[in-house]
C-alpha positions in Angstrom: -23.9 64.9 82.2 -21.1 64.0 84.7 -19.0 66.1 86.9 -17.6 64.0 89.1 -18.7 60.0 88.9 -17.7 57.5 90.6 -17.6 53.8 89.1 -17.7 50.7 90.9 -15.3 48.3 88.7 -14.1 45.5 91.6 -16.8 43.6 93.5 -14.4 40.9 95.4 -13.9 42.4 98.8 -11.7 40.7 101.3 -13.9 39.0 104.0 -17.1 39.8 102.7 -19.6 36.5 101.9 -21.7 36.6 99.0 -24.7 37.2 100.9 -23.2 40.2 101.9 -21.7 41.0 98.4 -24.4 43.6 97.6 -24.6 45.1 100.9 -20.9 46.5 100.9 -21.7 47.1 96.8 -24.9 49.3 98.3 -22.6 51.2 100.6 -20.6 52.8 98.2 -22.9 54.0 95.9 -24.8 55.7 99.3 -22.3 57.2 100.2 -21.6 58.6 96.8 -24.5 59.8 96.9 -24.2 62.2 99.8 -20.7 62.8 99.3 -21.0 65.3 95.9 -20.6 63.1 93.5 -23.3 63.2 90.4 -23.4 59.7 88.8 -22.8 56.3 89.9 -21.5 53.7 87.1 -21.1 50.4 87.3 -18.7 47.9 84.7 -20.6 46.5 82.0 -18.3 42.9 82.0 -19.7 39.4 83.1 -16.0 38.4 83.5 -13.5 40.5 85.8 -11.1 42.7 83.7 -7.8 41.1 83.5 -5.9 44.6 85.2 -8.2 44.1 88.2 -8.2 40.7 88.6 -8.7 37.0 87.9 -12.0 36.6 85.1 -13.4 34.3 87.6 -14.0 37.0 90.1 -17.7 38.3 91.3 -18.8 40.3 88.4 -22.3 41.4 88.8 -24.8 41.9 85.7 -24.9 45.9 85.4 -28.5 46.9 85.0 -29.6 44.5 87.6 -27.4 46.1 89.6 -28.0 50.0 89.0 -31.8 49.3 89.4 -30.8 47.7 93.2 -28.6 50.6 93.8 -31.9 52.6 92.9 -33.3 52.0 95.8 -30.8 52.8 98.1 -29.7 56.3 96.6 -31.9 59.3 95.6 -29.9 61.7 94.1 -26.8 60.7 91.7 -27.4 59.3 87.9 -27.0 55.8 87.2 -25.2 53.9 84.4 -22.9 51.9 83.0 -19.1 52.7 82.1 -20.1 51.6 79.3 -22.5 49.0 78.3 -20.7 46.6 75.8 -23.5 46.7 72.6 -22.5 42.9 71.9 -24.4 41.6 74.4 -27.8 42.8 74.1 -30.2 43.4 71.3 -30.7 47.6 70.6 -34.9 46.7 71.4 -33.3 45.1 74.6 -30.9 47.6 76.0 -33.6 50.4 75.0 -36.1 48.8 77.3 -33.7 48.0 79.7 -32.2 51.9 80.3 -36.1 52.9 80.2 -36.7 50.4 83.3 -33.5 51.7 84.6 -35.3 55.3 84.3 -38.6 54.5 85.8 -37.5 52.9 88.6 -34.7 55.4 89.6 -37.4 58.0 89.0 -35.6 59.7 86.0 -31.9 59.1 87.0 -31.0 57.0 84.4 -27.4 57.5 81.8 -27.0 55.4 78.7 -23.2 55.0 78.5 -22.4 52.4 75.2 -19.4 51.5 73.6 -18.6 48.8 70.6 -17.5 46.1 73.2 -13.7 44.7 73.4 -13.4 42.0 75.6 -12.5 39.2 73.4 -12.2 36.3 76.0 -16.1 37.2 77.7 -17.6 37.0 74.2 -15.6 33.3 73.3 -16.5 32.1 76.7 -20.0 33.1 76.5 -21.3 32.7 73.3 -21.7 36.4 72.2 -20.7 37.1 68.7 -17.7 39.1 68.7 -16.6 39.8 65.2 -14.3 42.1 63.8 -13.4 45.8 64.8 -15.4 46.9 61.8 -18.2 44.3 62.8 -18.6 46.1 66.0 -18.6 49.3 65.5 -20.9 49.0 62.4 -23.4 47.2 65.1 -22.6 49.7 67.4 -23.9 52.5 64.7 -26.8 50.6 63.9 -28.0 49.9 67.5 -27.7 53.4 68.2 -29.6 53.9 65.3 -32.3 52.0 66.8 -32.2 52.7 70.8 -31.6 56.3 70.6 -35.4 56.7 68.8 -36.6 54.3 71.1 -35.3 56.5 74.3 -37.0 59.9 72.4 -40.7 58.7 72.1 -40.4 57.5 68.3 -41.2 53.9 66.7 -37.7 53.4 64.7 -37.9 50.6 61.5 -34.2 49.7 60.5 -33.3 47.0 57.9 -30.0 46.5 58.6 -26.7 45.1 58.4 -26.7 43.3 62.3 -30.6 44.4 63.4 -33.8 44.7 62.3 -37.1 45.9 63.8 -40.0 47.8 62.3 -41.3 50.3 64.5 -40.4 49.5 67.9 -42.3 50.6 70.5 -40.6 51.6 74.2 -43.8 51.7 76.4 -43.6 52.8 79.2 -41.7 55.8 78.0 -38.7 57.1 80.1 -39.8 59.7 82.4 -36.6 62.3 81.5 -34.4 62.3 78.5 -31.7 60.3 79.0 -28.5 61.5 78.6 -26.2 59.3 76.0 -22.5 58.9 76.6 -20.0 56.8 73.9 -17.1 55.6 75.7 -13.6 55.1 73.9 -11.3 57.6 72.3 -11.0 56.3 68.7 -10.6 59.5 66.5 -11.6 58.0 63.7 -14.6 56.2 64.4 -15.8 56.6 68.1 -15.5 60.2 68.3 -17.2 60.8 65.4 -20.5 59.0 66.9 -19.9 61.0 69.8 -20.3 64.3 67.2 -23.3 62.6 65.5 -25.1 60.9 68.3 -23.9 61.6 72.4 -24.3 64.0 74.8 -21.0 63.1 76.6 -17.3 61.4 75.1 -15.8 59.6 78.0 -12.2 59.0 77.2 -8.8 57.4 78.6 -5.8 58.2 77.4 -2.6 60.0 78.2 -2.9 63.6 79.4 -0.9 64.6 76.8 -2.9 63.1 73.9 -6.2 64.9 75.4 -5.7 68.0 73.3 -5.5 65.8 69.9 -8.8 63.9 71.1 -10.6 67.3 71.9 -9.4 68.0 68.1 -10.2 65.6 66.9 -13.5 65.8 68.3 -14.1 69.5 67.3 -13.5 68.3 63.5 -15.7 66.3 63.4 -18.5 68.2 65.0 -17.5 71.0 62.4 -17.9 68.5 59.7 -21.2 67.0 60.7 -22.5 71.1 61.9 -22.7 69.8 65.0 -22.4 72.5 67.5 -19.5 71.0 70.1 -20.6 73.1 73.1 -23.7 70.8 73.3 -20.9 67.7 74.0 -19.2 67.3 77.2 -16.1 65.6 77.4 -15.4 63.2 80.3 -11.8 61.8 81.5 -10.7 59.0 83.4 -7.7 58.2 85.1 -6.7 56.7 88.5 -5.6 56.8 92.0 -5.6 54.7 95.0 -7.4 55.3 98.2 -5.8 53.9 101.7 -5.9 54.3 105.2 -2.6 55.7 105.4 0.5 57.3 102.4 2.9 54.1 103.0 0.0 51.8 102.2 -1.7 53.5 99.4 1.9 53.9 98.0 1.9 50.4 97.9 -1.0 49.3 95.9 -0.4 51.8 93.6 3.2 50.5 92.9 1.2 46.5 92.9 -1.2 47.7 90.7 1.2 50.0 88.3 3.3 46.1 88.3 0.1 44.0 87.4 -1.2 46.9 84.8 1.5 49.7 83.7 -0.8 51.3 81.0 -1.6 52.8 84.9 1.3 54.6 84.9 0.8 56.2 81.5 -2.2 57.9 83.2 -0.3 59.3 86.0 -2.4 57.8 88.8 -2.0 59.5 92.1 -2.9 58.9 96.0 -5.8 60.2 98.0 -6.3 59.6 101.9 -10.1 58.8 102.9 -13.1 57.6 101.5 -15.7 58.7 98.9 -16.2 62.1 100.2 -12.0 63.0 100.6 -12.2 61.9 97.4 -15.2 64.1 96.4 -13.7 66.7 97.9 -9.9 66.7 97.1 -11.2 65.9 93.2 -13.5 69.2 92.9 -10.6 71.4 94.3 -8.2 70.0 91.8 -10.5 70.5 89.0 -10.3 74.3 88.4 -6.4 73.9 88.9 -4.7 70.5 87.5 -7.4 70.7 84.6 -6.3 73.8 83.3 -2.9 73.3 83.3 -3.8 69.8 81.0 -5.6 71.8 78.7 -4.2 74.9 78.8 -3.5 75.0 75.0 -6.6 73.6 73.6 -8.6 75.8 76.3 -6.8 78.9 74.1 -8.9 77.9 70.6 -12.2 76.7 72.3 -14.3 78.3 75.1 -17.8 78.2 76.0 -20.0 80.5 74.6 -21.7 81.4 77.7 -19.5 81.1 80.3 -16.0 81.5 78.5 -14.4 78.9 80.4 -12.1 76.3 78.6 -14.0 73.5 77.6 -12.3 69.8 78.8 -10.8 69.1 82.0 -9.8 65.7 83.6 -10.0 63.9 86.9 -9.1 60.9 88.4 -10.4 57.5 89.9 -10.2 55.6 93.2 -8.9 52.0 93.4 -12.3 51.2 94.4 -13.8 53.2 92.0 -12.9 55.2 89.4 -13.5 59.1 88.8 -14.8 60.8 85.9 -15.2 64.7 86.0 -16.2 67.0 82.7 -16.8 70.8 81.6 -19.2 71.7 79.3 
């Protein structure tokens, strides 16, 4: 699962033309690629957030995207931070991450959450429902794609689907890797016990211990064994040409979002691979430090080192780092 990813959230660019759109898109994720990060992700939104910008923005369609950005990178995972469930059938999104998979040559990431963005649905037709509606969808599509993605034919009379023995042909050429985004402790993290690999979460770095808690409860209650799960963190920070100016646009963006500051975001000089860089250096020290008292109780197994560590993220993408 990740180490260090880095998302692509913003695809409005000063001065660049639409017919250049996906060129300066392409760039990033290449140089990602080379510059030690693990994973490229991508926002799964049709409709700019409203913290980055106006809903009218360029938002481009995720999986479309990641299988372009295939092509021009050979190394680093691919996925979504995360696919909203809403808008796709479970038969749908299965096939789709397996295309995603074949054509990245065994790179691909399934990271799903219950879908939140009230506005995108109401504009667009998609059912959005209730928070119980969604997250009982969200149970039930996992339900289905997760056999799908493993080689079985799932049946499922449900609530929201139904399908009798799906078949995913072609199969994906690795097992994917399954991330649920969102730090809900009552629902979400307990689908991450029954069903991920990973738990991406954003929160304050002082509620992280009571999420990893949280977590480990439910993993004990469901005998799930919580060194298989890694734990992935988001925050921010803003990359600039020079202190004064990424000063700025953090203070801009802390003005247009200030759940920002809650998250502590920080300031990094460079590009991709400063960022790369600066972000595995910090890992081993600032991480610790977060989790130094849940790090006490849980350890693991193999390696004894504390389990849960947080990163950051860029202003042009954000950062996601894990342990195991």
């Amino acid at each position: 699962m990740t180490l260090l990813g880095y998302q692509i959230p913003n695809f409005t660019y000063p001065d660049v033309a639409p017919d250049q759109l996906f060129d300066a898109v392409a760039a990033q994720a290449e140089e990602a690629d080379t510059s030690g990060f693990d994973t490229v992700l991508v926002m799964d939104h049709f409709y700019q957030l409203p913290m980055l910008g106006a809903h009218s923005n360029e938002m481009f369609e995720a999986y479309t995207l990641l299988s372009a950005l295939a092509q021009h990178t050979s190394t680093v995972r691919l996925s979504a931070l995360v696919t909203g469930n809403t808008y796709r059938n479970p038969t749908l999104l299965a096939k789709v991450v397996t295309a995603l998979d074949v054509v990245s040559h065994g790179r691909a990431q399934l990271g799903i959450g219950a879908g939140w963005f009230e506005l995108e649905h109401d504009s667009l037709g998609y059912e959005f429902g209730t928070f119980t509606d969604r997250f009982e969808r969200l149970e039930e599509s996992l339900n289905i794609v997760l056999p799908m993605l493993r080689g079985e034919k799932p049946t499922l009379e449900g609530k929201w689907y139904r399908v009798h023995e799906a078949v995913n042909s072609p199969a994906p050429l690795s097992r994917i890797p399954v991330m649920i985004g969102g730090g809900g402790e009552k629902k979400t993290l307990r689908m991450v016990a029954q069903y991920a690999d990973e738990s991406n979460i954003i929160c304050a770095p002082e509620d992280i211990a009571r999420k990893l808690k949280a977590l480990d409860d439910h993993c004990t209650a469901l005998g799930r064994d919580r060194s298989e799960i890694t734990v992935s963190y988001q925050t921010s920070c803003v990359i600039a040409p020079t202190k004064e100016q990424a000063e700025q646009e953090l203070e801009d963006a802390i003005a247009r979002t200030p759940e920002l500051s809650a998250r502590r975001a920080g300031v990094i000089l460079g590009g991709p691979k400063q960022v790369a860089q600066t972000y595995r250096k910090l890992l081993d020290l600032r991480c610790r430090r977060v989790h130094r008292q849940h790090a006490r109780q849980r350890r693991h197994p193999r390696t004894r080192q504390p389990l849960g560590r947080d990163a950051g993220a860029a202003d042009r993408g954000l950062i996601t780092s894990r342990a195991q």
